[in-house]
C-alpha positions in Angstrom: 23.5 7.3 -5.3 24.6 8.6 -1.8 22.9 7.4 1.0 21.4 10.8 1.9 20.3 11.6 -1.4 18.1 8.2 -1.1 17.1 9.3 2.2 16.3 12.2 0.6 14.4 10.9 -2.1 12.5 8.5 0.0 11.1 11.4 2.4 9.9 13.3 -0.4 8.2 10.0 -1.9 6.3 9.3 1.1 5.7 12.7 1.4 3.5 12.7 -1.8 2.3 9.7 -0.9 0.7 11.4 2.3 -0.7 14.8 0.0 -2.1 12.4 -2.2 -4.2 10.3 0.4 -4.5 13.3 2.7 -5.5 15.9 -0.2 -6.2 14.4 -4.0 -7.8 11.5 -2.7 -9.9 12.0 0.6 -12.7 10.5 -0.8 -11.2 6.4 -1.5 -12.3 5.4 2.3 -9.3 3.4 5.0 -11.2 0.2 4.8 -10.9 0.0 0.5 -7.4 0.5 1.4 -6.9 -1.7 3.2 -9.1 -4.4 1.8 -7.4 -3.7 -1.7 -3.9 -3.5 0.0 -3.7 -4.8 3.2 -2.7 -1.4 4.4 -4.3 2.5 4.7 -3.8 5.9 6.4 -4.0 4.1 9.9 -1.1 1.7 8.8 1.2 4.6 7.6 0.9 6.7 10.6 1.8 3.7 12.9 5.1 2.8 11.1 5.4 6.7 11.2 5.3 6.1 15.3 7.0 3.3 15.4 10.0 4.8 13.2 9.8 7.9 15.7 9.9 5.1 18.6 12.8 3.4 17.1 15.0 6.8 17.2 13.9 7.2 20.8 11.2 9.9 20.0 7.8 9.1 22.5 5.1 9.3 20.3 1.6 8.0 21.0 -1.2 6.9 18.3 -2.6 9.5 18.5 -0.2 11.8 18.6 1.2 10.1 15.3 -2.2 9.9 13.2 -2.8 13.7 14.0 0.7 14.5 12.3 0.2 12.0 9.1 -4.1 12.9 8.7 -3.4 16.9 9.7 -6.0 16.7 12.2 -7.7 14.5 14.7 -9.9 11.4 14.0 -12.1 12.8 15.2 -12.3 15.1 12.4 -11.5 13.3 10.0 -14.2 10.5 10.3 -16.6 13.5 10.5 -15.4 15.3 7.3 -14.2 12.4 5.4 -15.5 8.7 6.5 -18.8 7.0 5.5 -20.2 3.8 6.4 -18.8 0.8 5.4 -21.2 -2.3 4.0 -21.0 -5.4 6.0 -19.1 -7.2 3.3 -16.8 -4.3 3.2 -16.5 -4.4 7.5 -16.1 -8.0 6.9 -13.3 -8.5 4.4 -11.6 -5.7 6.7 -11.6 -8.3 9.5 -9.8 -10.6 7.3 -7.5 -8.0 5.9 -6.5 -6.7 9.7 -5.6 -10.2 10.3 -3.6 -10.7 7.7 -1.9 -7.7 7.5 -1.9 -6.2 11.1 -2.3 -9.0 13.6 -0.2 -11.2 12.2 3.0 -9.0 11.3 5.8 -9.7 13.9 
């Protein structure tokens, strides 16, 4: 396979990827995510900046979760988000930490 056909390829992977977190599945919560899988929507839309940084595009956090979510936080929390448990807000910590903090 050509490099831009895997390029290719890739795109429309992670595409789906977003459509089905964004769309089909608004209703599994950030924090299951990431407790499950040490990463969620949050994580996606920063490597999304950071690969926009990388090719010398400025891009903000915000800026780059309103392109992967659609919309704001803002609205999203409001349509989408419910309250986590504290065991739930507590194995998050421990997730971040792992997953977040810690990655170079």
């Amino acid at each position: 396979m050509d490099k831009q056909t895997e390029i290719e390829l890739q795109a429309a992977a992670f595409r789906r990827l977003q459509q089905h977190l964004m769309q089909d599945r608004t209703d599994v919560q950030n924090i299951d995510m990431m407790n499950l899988t040490g990463f969620c929507r949050n994580c996606l839309s920063r490597w999304y900046q950071e690969a926009a940084n990388a090719n010398g595009i400025e891009m903000g956090k915000d800026e780059a979760r309103e392109i992967f979510y659609g919309m704001t936080m803002d609205e999203w929390k409001a349509t989408y988000q419910t309250e986590a448990s504290a065991e739930k807000q507590a194995a998050f910590k421990v997730a971040f930490e792992e997953n977040v903090t810690n990655k170079g």
